[in-house]
C-alpha distance (Angstrom), angle and dihedral (degrees) to the residues before:
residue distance angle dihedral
X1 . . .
X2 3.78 . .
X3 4.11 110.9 .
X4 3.78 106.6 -109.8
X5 3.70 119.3 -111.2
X6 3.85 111.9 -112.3
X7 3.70 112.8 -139.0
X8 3.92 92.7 -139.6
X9 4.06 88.1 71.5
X10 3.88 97.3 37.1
X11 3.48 102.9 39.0
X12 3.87 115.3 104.5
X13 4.34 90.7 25.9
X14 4.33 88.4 94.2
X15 4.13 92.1 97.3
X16 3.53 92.2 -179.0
X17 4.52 103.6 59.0
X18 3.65 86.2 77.8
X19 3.40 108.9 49.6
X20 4.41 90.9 34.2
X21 4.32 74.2 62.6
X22 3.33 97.3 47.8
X23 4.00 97.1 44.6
X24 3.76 85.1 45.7
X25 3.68 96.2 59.5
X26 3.35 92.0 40.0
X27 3.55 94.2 66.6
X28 3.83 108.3 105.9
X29 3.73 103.0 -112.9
X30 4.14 81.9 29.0
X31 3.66 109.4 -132.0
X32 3.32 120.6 -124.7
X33 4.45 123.2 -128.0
X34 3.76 89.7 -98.0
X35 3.52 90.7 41.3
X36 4.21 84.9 62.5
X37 3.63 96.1 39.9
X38 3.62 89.8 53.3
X39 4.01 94.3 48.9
X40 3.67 85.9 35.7
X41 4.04 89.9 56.8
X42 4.17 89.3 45.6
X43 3.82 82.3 54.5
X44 4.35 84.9 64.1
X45 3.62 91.0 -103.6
X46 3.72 107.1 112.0
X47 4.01 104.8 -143.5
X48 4.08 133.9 160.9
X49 3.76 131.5 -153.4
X50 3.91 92.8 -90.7
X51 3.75 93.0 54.4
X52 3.54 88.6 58.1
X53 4.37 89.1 47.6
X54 3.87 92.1 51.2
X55 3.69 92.4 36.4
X56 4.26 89.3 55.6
X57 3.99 91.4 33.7
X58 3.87 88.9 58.1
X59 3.46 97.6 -118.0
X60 4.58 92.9 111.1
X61 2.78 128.5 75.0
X62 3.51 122.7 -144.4
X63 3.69 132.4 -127.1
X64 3.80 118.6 -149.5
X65 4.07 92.3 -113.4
X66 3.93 85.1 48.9
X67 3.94 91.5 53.7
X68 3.70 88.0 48.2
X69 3.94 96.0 53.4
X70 3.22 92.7 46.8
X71 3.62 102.4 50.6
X72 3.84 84.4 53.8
X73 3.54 92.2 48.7
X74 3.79 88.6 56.5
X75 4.00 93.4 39.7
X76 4.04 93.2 -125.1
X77 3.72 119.9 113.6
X78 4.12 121.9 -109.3
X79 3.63 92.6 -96.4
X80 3.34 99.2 56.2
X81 3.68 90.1 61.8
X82 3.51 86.0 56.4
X83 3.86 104.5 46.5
X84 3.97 118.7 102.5
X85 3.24 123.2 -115.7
């Protein structure tokens, strides 16, 4: 059996929560986390609320068909989740 991950040493390494937050409240009206798990599950990837809290708090990872629905949810492309700031 595969040792577990602890959160304490993995939390913080999921680049991408903070800016998917930041885009999201960018959007002009901002959309709220159900609002993205909804658009995220109309995308085919079936998503809830607190998906989109651990996702943004670090504590997701993220697939790379999760990265692509939500990048369509928020209308940006993949790499602009990924750029720095």
């Amino acid at each position: 059996m595969a040792p577990r991950k602890n959160s304490q040493t993995t939390r913080g390494r999921n680049i991408l929560g903070g800016r998917i937050r930041a885009l999201r409240l960018r959007l002009k009206p901002s959309v709220s986390q159900a609002d993205l798990a909804a658009r995220a599950t109309l995308n085919g990837v079936p998503m809830d609320r607190p998906t989109v809290s651990r996702i943004e708090s670090g504590k997701k990872f993220l697939r790379d068909f999760e990265i692509i629905a939500i990048a369509s949810a928020l209308r940006v492309s993949v790499a602009v989740l990924f750029e720095s700031r």
